[in-house]
C-alpha positions as CSV (number, residue, x, y, z in Angstrom):
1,X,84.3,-5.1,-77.2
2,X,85.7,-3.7,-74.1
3,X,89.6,-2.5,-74.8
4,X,91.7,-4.7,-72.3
5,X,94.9,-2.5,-72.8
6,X,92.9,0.8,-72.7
7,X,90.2,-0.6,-69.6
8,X,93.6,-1.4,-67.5
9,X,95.4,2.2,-68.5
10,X,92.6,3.6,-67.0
11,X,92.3,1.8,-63.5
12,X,95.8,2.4,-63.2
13,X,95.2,6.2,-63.9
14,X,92.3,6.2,-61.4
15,X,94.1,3.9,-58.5
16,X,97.3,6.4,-58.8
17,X,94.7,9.5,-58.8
18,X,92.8,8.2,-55.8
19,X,96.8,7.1,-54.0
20,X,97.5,10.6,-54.4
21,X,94.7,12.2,-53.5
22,X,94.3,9.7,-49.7
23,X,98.0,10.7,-49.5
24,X,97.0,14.9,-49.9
25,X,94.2,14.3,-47.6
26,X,96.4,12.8,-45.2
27,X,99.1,15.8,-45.5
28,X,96.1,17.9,-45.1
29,X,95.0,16.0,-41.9
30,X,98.7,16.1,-40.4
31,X,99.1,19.3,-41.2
32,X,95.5,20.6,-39.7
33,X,96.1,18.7,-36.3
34,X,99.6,20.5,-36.3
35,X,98.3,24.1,-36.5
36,X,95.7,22.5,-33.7
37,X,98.2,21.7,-31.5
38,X,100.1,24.9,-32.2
39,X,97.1,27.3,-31.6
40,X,96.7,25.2,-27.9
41,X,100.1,25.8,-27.5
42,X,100.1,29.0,-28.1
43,X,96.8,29.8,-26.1
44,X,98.5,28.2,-23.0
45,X,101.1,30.5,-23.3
46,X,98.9,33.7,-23.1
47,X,96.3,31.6,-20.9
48,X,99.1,31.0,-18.4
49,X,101.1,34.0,-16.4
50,X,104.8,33.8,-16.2
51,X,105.7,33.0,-13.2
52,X,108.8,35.2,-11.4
53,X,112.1,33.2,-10.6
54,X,112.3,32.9,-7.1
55,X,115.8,34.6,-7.2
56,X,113.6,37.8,-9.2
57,X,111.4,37.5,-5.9
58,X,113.7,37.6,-3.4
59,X,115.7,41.1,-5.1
60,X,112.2,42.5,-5.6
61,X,111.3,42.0,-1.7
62,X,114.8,43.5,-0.5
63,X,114.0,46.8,-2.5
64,X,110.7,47.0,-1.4
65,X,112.2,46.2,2.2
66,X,109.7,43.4,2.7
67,X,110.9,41.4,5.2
68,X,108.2,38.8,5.3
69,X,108.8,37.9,1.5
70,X,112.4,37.9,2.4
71,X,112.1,35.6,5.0
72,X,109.6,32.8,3.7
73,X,112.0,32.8,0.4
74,X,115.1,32.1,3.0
75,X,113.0,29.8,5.2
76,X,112.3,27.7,1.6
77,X,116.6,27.3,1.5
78,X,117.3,30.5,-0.8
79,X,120.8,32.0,-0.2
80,X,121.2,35.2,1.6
81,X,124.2,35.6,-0.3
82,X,122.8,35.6,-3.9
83,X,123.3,38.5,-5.8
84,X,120.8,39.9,-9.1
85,X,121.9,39.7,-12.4
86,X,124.6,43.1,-12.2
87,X,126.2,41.0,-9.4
88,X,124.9,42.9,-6.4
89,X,124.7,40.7,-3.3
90,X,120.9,41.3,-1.6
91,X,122.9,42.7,1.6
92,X,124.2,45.8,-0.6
93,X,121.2,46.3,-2.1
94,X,119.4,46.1,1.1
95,X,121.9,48.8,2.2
96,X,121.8,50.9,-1.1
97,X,117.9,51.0,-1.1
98,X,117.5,51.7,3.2
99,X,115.2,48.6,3.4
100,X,116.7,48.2,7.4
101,X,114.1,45.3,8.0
102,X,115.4,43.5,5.0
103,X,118.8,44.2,6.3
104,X,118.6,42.8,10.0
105,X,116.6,39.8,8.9
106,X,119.5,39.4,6.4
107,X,122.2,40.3,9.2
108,X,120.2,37.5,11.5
109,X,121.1,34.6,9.1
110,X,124.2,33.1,10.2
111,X,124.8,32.1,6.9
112,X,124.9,35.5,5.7
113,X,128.4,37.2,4.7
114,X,128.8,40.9,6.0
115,X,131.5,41.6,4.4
116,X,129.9,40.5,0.8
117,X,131.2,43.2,-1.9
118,X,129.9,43.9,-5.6
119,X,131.8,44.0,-8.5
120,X,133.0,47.6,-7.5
121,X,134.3,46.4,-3.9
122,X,131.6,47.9,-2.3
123,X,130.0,46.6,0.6
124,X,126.8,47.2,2.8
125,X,128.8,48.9,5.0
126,X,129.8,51.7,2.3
127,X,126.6,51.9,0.6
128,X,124.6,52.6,4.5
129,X,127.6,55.4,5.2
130,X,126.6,57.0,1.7
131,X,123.6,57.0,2.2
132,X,123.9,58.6,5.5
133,X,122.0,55.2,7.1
134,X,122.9,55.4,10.6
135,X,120.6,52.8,11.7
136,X,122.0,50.3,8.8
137,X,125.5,51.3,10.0
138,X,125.0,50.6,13.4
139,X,123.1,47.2,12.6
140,X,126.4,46.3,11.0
141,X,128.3,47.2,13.8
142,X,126.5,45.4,16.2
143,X,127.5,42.3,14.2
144,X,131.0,43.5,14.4
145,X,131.1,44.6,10.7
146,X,134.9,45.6,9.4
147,X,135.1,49.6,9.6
148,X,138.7,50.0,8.3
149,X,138.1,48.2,5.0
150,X,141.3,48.2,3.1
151,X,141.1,50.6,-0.3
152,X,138.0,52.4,-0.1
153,X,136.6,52.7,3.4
154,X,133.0,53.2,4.9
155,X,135.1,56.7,6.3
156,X,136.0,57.8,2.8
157,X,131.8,57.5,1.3
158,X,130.4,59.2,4.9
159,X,133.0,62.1,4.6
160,X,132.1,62.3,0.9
161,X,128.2,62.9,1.4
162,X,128.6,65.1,4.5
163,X,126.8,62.7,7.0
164,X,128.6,64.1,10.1
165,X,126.6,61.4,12.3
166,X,128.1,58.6,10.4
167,X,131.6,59.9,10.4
168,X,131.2,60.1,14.5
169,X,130.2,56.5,14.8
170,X,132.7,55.4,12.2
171,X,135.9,57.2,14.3
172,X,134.3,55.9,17.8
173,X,134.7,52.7,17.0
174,X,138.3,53.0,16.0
175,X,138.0,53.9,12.2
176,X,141.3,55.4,10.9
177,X,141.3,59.0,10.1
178,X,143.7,59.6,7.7
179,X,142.9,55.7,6.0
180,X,143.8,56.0,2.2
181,X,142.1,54.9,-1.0
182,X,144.1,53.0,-3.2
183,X,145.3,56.5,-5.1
184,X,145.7,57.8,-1.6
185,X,143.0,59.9,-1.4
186,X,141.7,60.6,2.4
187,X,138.0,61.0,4.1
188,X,139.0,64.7,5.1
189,X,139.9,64.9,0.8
190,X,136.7,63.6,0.1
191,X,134.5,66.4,2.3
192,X,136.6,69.0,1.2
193,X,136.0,68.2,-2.3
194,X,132.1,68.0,-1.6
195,X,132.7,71.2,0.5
196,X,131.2,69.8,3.6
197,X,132.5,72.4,6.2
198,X,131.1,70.8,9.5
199,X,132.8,67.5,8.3
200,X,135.9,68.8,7.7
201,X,136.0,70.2,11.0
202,X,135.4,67.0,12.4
203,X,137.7,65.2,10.8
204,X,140.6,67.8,11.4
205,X,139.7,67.7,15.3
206,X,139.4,63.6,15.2
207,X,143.5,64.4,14.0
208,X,143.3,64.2,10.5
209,X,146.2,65.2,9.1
210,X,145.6,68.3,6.5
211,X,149.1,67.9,5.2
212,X,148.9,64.3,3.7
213,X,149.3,64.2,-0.2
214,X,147.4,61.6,-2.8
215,X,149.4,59.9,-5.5
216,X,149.1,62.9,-7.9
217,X,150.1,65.4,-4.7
218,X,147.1,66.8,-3.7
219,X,146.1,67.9,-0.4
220,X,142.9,68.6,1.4
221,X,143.2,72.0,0.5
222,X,143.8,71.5,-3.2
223,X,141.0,69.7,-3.6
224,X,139.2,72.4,-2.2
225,X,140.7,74.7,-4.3
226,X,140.1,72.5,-7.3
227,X,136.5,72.3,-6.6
228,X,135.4,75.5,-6.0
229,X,134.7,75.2,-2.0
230,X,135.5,78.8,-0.7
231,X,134.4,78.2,2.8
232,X,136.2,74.8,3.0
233,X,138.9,76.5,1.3
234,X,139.5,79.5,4.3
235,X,138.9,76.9,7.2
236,X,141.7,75.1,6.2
237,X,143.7,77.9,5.1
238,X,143.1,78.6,8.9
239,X,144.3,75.3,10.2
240,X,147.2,75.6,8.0
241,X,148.3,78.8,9.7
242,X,147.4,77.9,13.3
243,X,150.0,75.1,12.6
244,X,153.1,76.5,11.1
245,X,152.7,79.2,14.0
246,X,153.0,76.5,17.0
């Protein structure tokens, strides 16, 4: 005689064997079609190239001075103005890198600011007269760019580097000689520090005066002196005698 108590133990033992074991296999299925869709996922990713910001683009093509990228990227509404992630604006890098294509096609957009500075206070201007970028310079001019910038001046980085060409532009269209920098420190301080003879012998016959002091007192001449320029040092040694004997 079949034992009722015992025969029903028993289906219940097998009904909650077979719940659990449809409920593993159903865990099993979940968690097979989630490392599916995880591998796809993950193959798309490697399958698929990353594709460059536009703004990335648009830096990239003013450092290689690509003025066709440049101008289908401003054609599809991109702002001339933007500026890469260290916050400098595409018209100082132009002028920092000497892509001069980049930089008229950038100077052409009415909508572009020529007077744009980085972080620093630097602008195109500065960075072309650094770099001894005459063409870049004169671009700037030609859309009436400021050249006696208040602080720091487009005078102050030619003079530093020596570009004599620069310097001669720069003073013919009205730059102050003698401009200061906010410690008081003049373009004629500046070349004699770098020792650039020919400059300084510009500047002084532009009227730059050899006499004027920085905040800390410094001439011309001590910065000379402080830097080790010997021939700097004699020419306006020179000067300084020449004018005490008028």
């Amino acid at each position: 005689m079949t034992n009722y108590s015992t025969s029903t133990a028993a289906f219940q033992e097998t009904s909650a064997v077979q719940t659990a074991l449809g409920s593993a296999r159903r865990s099993a299925s979940r968690l097979a079609l989630a490392a599916t869709l995880a591998c796809a996922a993950l193959t798309s990713l490697v399958a698929s190239p990353v594709q460059a910001a536009p703004i990335d683009s648009l830096i990239k093509s003013v450092k290689f001075d690509d003025v066709d990228g440049v101008n289908k990227l401003l054609a599809k509404g991109m702002d001339p103005n933007s500026v890469d992630n260290q916050g400098f604006p595409l018209l100082v890098i132009a002028a920092r890198e000497k892509s001069d294509k980049v930089g008229a096609a950038l100077l052409a957009n009415p909508k572009t600011n020529i007077e744009i500075q980085d972080k620093a206070g630097e602008n195109a201007m500065m960075m072309a007269a650094l770099n001894g970028d005459l063409d870049f310079v004169n671009l700037l001019i030609a859309k009436d760019a400021e050249v006696n910038k208040k602080g720091w001046a487009p005078l102050h980085y030619a003079a530093a580097n020596g570009h004599d060409d620069i310097v001669k532009v720069l003073l013919d269209h009205s730059a102050y000689v003698d401009t200061g920098s906010p410690n008081g420190t003049t373009p004629l301080m500046m070349a004699a520090r770098g020792g650039h003879v020919s400059t300084v012998k510009l500047l002084l016959d532009n009227g730059a005066d050899l006499t004027v002091k920085n905040q800390i007192g410094l001439t011309a001449l001590d910065f000379a002196k402080t830097y080790k320029e010997p021939d700097v040092v004699e020419g306006l040694t020179a000067r300084l005698q020449q004018m005490q004997q008028k």
